[in-house]
C-alpha positions, 0 to 999 in steps of 0.5 A, spaced: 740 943 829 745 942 823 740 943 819 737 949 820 745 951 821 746 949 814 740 953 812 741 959 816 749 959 812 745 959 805 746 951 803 740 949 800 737 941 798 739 943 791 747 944 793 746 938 797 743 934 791 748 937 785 754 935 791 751 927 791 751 928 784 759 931 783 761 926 789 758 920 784 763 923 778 769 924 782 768 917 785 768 914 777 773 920 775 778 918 782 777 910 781 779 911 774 786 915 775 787 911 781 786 904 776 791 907 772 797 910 777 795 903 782 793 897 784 786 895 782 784 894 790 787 901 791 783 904 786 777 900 788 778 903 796 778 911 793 772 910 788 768 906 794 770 912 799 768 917 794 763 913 793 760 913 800 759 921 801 753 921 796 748 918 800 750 923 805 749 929 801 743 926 798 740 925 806 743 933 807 738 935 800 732 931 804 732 934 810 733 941 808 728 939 803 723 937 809 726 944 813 725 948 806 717 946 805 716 947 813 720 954 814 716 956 807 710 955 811 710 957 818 713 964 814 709 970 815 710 971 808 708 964 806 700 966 806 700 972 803 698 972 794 701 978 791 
């Protein structure tokens, strides 16, 4: 149901991934200033938080993956040649 939401709204498996891979960086970039401006634990917490959201997007691009391939071949369109 999410899924097919996110779909129908136009998010594709590919913003999922590149937002895996930009929560990736602003988890390095986050745990960096944070070491800088604070403490190491409470960088380590900000890195480790920013940090968790990239499994996330990563199983988001999977499952839209998944509703993409199966959306492409129940489509009317899917079995027509140009």
């Amino acid at each position: 149901m999410i899924v097919e939401k996110l779909h129908k709204a136009g998010v594709t498996s590919e913003h999922a991934y590149l937002a895996a891979a930009g929560s990736i960086g602003l988890s390095l970039m986050s745990w960096l200033a944070s070491n800088r401006a604070e403490n190491v634990e409470r960088a380590d917490r900000w890195g480790i938080f920013v940090g968790e959201w990239a499994p996330t997007f990563f199983a988001l691009g999977l499952a839209l993956a998944n509703y993409e391939r199966a959306d492409q071949q129940t489509s009317p369109e899917a079995g027509r040649q140009p």
